[in-house]
C-alpha positions as CSV (number, residue, x, y, z in Angstrom):
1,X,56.6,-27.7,-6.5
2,X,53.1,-27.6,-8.0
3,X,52.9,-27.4,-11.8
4,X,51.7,-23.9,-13.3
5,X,48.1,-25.9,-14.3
6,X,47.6,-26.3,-10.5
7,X,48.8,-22.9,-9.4
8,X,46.2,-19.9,-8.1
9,X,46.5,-17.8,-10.9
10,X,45.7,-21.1,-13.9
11,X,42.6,-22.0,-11.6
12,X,41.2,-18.2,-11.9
13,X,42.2,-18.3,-15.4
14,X,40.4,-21.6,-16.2
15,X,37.5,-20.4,-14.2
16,X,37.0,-17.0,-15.7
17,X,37.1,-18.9,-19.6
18,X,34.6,-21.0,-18.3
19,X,32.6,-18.3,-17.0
20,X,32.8,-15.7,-20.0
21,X,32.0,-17.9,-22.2
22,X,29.1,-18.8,-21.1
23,X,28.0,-15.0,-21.5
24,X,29.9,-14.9,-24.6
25,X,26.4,-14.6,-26.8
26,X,25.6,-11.6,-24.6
27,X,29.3,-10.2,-24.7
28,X,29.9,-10.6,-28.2
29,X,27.1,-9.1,-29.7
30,X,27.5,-5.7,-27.4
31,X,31.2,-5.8,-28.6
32,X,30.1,-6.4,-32.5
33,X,28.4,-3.0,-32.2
34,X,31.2,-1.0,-30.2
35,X,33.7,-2.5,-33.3
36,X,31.6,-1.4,-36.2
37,X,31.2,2.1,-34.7
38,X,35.5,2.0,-33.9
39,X,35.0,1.9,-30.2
40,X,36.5,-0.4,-27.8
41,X,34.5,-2.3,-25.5
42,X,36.2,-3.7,-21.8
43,X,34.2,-5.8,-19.3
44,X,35.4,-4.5,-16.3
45,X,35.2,-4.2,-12.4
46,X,33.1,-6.6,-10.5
47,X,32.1,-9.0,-13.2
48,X,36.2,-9.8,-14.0
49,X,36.9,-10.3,-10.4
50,X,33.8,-12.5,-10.4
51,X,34.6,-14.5,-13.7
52,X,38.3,-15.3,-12.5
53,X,36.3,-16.4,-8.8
54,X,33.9,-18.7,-11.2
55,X,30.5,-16.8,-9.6
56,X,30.2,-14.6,-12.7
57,X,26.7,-13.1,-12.3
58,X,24.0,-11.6,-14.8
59,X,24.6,-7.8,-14.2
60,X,27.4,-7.2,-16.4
61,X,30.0,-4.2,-16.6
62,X,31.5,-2.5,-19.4
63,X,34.0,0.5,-20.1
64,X,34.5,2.1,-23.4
65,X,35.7,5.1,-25.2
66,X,32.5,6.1,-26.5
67,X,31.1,9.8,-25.2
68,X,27.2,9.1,-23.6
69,X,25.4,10.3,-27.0
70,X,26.9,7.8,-29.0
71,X,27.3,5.0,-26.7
72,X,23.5,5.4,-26.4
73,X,22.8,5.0,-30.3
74,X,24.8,2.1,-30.6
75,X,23.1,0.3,-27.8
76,X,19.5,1.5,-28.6
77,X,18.9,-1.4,-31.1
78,X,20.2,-4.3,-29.0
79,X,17.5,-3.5,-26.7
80,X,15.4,-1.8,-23.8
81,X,17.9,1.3,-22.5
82,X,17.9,3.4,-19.6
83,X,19.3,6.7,-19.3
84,X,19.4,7.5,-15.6
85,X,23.0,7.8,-15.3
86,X,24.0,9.2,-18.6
87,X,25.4,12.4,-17.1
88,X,27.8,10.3,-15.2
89,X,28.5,8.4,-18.4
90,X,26.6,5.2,-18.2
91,X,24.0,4.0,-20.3
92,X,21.9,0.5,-19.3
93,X,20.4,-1.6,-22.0
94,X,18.8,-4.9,-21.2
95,X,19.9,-7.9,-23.3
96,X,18.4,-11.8,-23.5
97,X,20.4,-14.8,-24.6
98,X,18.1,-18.1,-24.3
99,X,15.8,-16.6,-22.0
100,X,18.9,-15.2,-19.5
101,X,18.6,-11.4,-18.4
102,X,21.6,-9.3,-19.0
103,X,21.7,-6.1,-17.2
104,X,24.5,-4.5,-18.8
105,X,25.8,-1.0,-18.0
106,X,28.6,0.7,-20.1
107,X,30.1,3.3,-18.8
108,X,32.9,6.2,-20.8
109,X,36.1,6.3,-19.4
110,X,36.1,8.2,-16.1
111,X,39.0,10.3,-14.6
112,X,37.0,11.9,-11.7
113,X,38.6,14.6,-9.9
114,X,37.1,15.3,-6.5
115,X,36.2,18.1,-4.3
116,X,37.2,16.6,-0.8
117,X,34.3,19.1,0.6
118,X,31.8,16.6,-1.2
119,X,30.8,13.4,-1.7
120,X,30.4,14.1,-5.7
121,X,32.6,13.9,-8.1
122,X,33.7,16.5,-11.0
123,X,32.7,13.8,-14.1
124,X,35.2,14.1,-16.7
125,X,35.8,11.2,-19.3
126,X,38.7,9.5,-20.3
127,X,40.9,8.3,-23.1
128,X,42.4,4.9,-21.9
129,X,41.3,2.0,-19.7
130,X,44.7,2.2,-17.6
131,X,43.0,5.7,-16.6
132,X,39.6,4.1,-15.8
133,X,40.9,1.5,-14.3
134,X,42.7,3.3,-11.2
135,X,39.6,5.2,-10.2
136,X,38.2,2.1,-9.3
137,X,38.0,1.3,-5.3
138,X,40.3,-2.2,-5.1
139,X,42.7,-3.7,-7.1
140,X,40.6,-6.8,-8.0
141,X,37.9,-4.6,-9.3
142,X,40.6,-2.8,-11.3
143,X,41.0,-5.3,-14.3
144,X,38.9,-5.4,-17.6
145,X,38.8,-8.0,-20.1
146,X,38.9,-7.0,-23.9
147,X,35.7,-7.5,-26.0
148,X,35.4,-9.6,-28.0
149,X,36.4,-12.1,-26.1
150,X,40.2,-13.6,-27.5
151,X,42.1,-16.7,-25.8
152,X,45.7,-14.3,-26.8
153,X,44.2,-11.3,-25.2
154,X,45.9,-11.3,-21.9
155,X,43.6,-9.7,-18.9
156,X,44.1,-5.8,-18.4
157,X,45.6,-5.7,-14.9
158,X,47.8,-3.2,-14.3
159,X,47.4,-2.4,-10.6
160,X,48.3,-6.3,-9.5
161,X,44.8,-7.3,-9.1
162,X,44.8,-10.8,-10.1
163,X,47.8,-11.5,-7.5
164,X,46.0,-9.8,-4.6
165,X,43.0,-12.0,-6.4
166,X,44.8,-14.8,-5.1
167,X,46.0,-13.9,-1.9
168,X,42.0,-12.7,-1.2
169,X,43.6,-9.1,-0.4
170,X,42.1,-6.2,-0.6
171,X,44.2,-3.1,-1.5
172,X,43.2,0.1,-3.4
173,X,45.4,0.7,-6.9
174,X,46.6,4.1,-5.3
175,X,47.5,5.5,-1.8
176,X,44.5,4.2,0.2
177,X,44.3,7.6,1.6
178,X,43.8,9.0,-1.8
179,X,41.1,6.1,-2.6
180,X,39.2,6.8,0.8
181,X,39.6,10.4,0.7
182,X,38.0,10.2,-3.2
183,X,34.5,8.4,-1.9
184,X,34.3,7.4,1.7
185,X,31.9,4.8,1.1
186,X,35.0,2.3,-0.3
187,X,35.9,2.4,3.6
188,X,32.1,0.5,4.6
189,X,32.7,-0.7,0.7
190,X,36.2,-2.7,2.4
191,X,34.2,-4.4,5.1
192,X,31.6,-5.2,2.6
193,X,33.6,-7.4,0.1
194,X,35.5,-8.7,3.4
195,X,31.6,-10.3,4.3
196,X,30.9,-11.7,1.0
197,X,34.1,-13.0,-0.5
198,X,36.2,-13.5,2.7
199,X,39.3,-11.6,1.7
200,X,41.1,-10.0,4.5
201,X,42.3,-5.9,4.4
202,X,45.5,-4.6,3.4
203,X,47.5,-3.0,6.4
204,X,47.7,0.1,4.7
205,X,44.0,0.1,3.7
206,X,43.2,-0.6,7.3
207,X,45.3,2.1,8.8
208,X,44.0,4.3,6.3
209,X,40.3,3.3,7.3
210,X,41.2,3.9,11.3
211,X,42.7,7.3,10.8
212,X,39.6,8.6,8.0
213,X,36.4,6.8,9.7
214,X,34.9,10.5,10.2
215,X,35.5,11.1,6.8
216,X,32.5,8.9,6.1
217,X,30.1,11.6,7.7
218,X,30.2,13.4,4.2
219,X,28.4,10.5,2.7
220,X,24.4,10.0,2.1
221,X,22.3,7.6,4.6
222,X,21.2,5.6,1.3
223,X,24.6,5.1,0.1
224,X,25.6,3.9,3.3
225,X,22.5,1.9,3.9
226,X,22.8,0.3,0.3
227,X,26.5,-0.9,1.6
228,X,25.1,-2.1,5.3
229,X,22.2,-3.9,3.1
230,X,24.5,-5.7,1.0
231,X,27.5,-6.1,4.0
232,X,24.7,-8.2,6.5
233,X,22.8,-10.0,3.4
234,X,27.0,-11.2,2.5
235,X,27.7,-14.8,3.2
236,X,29.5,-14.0,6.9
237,X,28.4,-10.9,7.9
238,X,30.2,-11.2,11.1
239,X,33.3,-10.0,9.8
240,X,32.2,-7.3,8.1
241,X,30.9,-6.2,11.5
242,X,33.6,-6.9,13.0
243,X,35.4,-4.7,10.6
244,X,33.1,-1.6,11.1
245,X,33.3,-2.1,14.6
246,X,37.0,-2.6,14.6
247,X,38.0,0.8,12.7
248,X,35.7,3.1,13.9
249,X,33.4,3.0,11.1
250,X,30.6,1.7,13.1
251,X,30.7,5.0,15.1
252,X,29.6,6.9,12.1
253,X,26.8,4.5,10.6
254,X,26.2,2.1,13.6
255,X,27.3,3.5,16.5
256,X,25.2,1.5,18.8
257,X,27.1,-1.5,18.2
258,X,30.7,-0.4,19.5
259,X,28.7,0.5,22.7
260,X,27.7,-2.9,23.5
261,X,31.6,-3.9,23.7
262,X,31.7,-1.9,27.2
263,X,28.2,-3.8,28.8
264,X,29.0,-7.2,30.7
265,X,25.5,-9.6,30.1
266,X,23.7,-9.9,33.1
267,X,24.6,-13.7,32.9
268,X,28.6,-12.8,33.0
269,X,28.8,-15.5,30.3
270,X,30.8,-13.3,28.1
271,X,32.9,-10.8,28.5
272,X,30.4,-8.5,26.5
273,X,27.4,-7.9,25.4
274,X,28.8,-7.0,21.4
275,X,30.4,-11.1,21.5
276,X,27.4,-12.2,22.5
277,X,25.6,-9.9,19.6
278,X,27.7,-11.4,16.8
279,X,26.9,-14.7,18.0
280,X,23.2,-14.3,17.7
281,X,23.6,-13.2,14.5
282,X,25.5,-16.3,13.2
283,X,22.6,-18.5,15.1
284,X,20.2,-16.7,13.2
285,X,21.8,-17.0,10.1
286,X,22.0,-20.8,10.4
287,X,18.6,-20.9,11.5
288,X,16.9,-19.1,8.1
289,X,16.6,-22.1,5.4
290,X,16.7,-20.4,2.1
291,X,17.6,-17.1,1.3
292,X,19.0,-14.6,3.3
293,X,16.5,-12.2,5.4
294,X,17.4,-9.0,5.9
295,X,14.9,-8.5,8.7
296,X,15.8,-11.4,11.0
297,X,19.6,-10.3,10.2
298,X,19.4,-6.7,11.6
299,X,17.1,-7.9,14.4
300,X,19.7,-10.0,15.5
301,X,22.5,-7.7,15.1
302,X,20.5,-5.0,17.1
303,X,18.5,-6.7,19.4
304,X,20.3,-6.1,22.6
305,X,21.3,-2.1,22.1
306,X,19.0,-0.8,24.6
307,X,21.1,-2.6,27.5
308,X,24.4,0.0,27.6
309,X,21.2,2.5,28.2
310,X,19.1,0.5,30.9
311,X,22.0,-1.1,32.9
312,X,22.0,-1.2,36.8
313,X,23.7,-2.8,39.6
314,X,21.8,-4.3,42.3
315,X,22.8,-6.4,45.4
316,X,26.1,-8.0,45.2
317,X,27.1,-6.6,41.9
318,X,23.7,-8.3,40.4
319,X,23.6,-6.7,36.7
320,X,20.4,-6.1,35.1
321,X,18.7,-4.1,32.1
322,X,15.2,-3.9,32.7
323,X,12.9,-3.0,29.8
324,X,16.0,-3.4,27.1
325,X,13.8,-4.2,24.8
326,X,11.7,-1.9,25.0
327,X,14.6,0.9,24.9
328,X,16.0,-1.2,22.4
329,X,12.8,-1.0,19.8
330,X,13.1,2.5,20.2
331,X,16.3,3.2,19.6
332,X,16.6,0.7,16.3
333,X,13.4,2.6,14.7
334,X,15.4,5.7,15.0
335,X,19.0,4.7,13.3
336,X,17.0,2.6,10.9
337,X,15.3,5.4,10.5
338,X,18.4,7.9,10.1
339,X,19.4,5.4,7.8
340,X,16.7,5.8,5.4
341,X,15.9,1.9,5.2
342,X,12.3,1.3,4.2
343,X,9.1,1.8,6.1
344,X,8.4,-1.7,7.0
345,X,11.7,-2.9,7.2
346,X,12.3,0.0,10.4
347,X,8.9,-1.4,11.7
348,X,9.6,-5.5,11.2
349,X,12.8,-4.9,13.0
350,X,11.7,-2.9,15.8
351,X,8.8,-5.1,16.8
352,X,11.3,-7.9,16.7
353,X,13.9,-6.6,19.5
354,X,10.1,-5.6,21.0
355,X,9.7,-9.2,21.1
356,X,12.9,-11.0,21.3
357,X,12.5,-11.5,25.6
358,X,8.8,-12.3,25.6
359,X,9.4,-15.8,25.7
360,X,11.3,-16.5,29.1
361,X,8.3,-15.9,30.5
362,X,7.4,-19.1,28.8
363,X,10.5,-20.8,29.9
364,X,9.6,-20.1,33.3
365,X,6.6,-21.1,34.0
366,X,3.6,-22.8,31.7
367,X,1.3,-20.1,29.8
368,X,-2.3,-20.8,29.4
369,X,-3.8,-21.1,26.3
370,X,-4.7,-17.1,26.3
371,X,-1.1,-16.2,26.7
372,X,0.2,-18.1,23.9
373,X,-2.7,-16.8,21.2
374,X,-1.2,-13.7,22.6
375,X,1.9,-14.3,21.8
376,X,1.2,-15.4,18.0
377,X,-1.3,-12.1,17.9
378,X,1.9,-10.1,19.3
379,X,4.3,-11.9,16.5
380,X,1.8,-11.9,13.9
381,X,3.8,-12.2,10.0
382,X,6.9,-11.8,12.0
383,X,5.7,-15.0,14.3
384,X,8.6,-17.8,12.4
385,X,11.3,-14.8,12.3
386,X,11.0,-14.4,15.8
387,X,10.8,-18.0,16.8
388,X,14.2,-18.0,15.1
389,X,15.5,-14.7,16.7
390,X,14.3,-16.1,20.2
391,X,16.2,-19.6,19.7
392,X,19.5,-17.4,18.5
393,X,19.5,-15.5,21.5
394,X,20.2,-18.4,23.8
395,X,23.9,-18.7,23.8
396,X,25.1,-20.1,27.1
397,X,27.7,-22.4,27.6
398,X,26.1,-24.2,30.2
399,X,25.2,-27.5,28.1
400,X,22.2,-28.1,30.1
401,X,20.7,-24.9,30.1
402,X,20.4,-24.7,26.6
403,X,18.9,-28.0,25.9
404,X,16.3,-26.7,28.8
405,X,15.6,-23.2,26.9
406,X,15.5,-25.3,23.5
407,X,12.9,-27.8,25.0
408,X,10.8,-25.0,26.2
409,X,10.5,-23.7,23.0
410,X,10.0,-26.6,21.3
411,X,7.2,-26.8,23.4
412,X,6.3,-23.9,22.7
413,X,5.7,-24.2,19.2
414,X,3.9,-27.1,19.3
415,X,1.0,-25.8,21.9
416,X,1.0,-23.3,19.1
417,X,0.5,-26.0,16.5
418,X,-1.9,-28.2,18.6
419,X,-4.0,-24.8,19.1
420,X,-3.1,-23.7,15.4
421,X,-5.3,-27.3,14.7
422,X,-8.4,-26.3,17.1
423,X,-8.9,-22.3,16.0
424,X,-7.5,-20.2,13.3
425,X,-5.0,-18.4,14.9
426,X,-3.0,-16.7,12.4
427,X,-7.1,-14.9,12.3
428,X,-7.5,-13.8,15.7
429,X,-10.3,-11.8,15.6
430,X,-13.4,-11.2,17.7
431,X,-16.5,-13.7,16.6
432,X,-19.0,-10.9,15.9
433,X,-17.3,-7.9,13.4
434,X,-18.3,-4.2,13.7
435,X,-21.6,-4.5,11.4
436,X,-22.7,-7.5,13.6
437,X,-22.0,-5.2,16.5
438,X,-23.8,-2.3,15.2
439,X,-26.7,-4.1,14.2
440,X,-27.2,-6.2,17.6
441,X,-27.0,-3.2,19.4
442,X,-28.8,-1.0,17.5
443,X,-26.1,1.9,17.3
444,X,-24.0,4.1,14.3
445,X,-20.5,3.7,13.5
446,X,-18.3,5.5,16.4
447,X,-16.1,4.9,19.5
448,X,-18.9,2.4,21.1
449,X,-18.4,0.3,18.2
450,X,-14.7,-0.4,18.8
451,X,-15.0,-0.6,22.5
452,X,-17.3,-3.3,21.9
453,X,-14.9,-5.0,19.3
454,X,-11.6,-4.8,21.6
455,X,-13.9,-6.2,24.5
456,X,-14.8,-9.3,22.2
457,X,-11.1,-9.8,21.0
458,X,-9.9,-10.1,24.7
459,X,-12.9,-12.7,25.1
460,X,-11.5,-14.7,22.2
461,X,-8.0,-14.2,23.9
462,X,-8.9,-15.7,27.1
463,X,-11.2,-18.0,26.4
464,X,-11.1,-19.1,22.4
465,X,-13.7,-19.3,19.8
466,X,-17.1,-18.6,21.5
467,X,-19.6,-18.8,19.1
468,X,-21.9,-16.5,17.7
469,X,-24.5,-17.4,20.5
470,X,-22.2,-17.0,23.5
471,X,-20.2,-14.0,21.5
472,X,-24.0,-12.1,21.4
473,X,-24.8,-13.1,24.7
474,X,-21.4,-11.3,26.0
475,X,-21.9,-8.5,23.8
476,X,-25.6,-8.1,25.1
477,X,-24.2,-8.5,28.7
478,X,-20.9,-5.9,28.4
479,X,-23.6,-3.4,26.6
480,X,-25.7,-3.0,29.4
481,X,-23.2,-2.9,31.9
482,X,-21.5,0.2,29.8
483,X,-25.1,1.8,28.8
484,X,-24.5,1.5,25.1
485,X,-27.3,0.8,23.7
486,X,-29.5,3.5,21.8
């Protein structure tokens, strides 16, 4: 039987010492303040969970008795505050500890009640931590440590968190029906923390999940967005997805993803288009090198959606989905869109699925040199993401196959390099500008002007840098062939 040093609950326990006290400086001198003024000060929520895991981060979490007004003046001194969610109850203040940012937000008590009409809750504040405690979404984010910190003070966990802590459950401190019915968002919120910290759903949680998914209709785009953004940036978004896609959720913030289960690939290599999708996605994630890219992650996950709406049968059952991605582009600006994510995040990702096919004709058949400064024109900043989003998408079985597609690419790249070395082609541009144009041809700014530009930018497609001898010649030459000369 292993001793209690080696058990689940002394590793968290070791872990979360180690952790707090290495904030301690931070911790204490919040806490110091709160005393004097006879408040009591909790860390609580997602920093506890975090300590006991040994990943404590530098956003910090508090919980105290204190009304807004004076939590606010005993924080002002410590440092820079902010005030934006004061009506809720929480005041920020920024504090530094050998050159180490503290976010840290304390909040008053809460004991929400909420209007199941609305996403918003009716604020009211609280007397106890117990209280504060089972608003909270899950059990492991429904503890609170006691400031300042003391070895006898045992953690606050009165909803079982630290046992579903180590059993990586997650399970809400009431009826899950309540919980989801309360704030929606924990539902996309359960697939979330299922991404980044690998726990798996309680049955009851889950059930609850399948029979409210259209609850989350009630809930903002952002909020949901902020949730996706954090769920596919998680160390394995797949299951998270797989969650969504699972309970119905997906239908009411991604719907386009439960779609591809019913579409076959055209190559019959899987039994659907969605396994093949989550693959991609893992490839891609394997393939970034640093820090995770939001970008290449939902190009990947959406890449393929436009084949459910372009699929056709052809001779002998043949499947195909011509112009997918082209479909596709369109239809992940729009829910990227409906989602509210940033401009040129919606625009990054859509040229990607644009893209994501434009190499097979590459694969099948050499390109001359004017197609491939095409194709780094086409990619442009997004050239290495969609190297990596093209190599992700091959995902046959067929051993051979793949070490043919890899070598094409492979080549690929380097007749990009090897002309990378001759001409400067993250700079494609035409060898004369507009001024040089107007002033050669003796004309005013206006539509001649561009024509003449676009005509020079397909000559340095086709044929490389001409020089500006050759360039004015061809200028001179289109000119008088179009009349447009003054």
């Amino acid at each position: 039987m292993p001793s209690t040093e080696q058990s689940p609950k002394a590793r968290a326990a070791r872990h979360a010492v180690r952790e707090l006290l290495r904030v301690a400086p931070t911790t204490d001198k919040l806490a110091a303040r709160f005393v004097a003024a006879g408040h009591d000060l909790y860390l609580v929520g997602g920093p506890v969970r975090d300590a006991l895991l040994g990943r404590l981060h530098d956003d910090l979490d508090f919980a105290t008795d204190a009304r807004p007004d004076e939590l606010l003046e005993i924080v002002k001194p410590l440092g820079p505050t902010w005030t934006a969610g004061i009506s809720f109850g929480t005041v920020g203040v920024l504090l530094v500890d050998s050159g180490v940012e503290h976010r840290c937000e304390i909040t008053t008590y809460r004991s929400d009640v909420y209007d199941p009409a609305s996403r918003k809750p009716d604020v009211t504040f609280g007397d106890t931590i117990e209280g504060d405690l089972s608003r909270r979404d899950f059990t492991v984010n429904s503890m609170a440590i006691q400031l300042p910190l003391q070895a006898a003070r045992p953690v606050v966990d009165p909803y079982g968190g630290l046992d579903d802590l180590t059993k990586k459950l997650l399970r809400t401190p009431g009826s899950p029906e309540q919980s989801f019915d309360d704030d929606p968002l924990r539902m996309v919120r359960a697939a979330r923390f299922a991404a980044q910290l690998g726990f798996a759903v309680d049955p009851a949680a889950l059930a609850a999940i399948r029979d409210m998914a259209p609850r989350l209709d009630i809930v903002s785009r952002e909020r949901i967005r902020d949730e996706l953004t954090k769920l596919l940036l998680a160390p394995n978004p797949r299951r998270g997805i797989e969650l969504l896609v699972e309970t119905g959720l997906a239908e009411h913030c991604l719907p386009e993803l439960g779609r591809l289960k019913e579409t076959v690939d055209e190559h019959r290599r899987h039994k659907d288009v969605y396994v093949h999708t989550l693959t991609v996605l893992d490839q891609a994630i394997a393939l970034e090198g640093g820090e995770p890219d939001l970008v290449l992650r939902l190009a990947a996950l959406l890449h393929d959606i436009g084949k459910p709406k372009t699929k056709t049968m052809g001779p002998g059952g043949k499947v195909a989905f011509h112009h997918h991605e082209v479909v596709g582009r369109d239809m992940a600006r729009a829910r990227l869109s409906e989602l509210r994510f940033p401009k040129e995040v919606v625009d990054d990702v859509a040229r990607l699925v644009e893209l994501h096919l434009r190499f097979h004709g590459y694969a099948q058949g050499e390109w001359t040199d004017s197609a491939v400064r095409r194709y780094v024109r086409d990619g442009g900043h997004l050239l290495d993401r969609l190297h990596k989003l093209t190599r992700s998408d091959c995902t046959t079985r067929n051993a051979g196959k793949a070490r043919a597609l890899s070598a094409a690419y492979d080549s690929l790249e380097q007749r990009i390099s090897e002309l990378a070395e001759q001409e400067d082609l993250e700079r494609l541009r035409p060898d004369l500008d507009g001024n040089e144009i107007m002033t050669i041809l003796g004309i005013k700014p206006g539509p001649v002007v561009g024509a003449a530009y676009r005509y020079l930018l397909e000559l340095r497609m086709e044929r490389g840098p001409l020089g500006r001898e050759e360039a004015v010649a061809e200028l001179k030459r289109w000119a008088a062939e179009q009349g447009a000369t003054e």
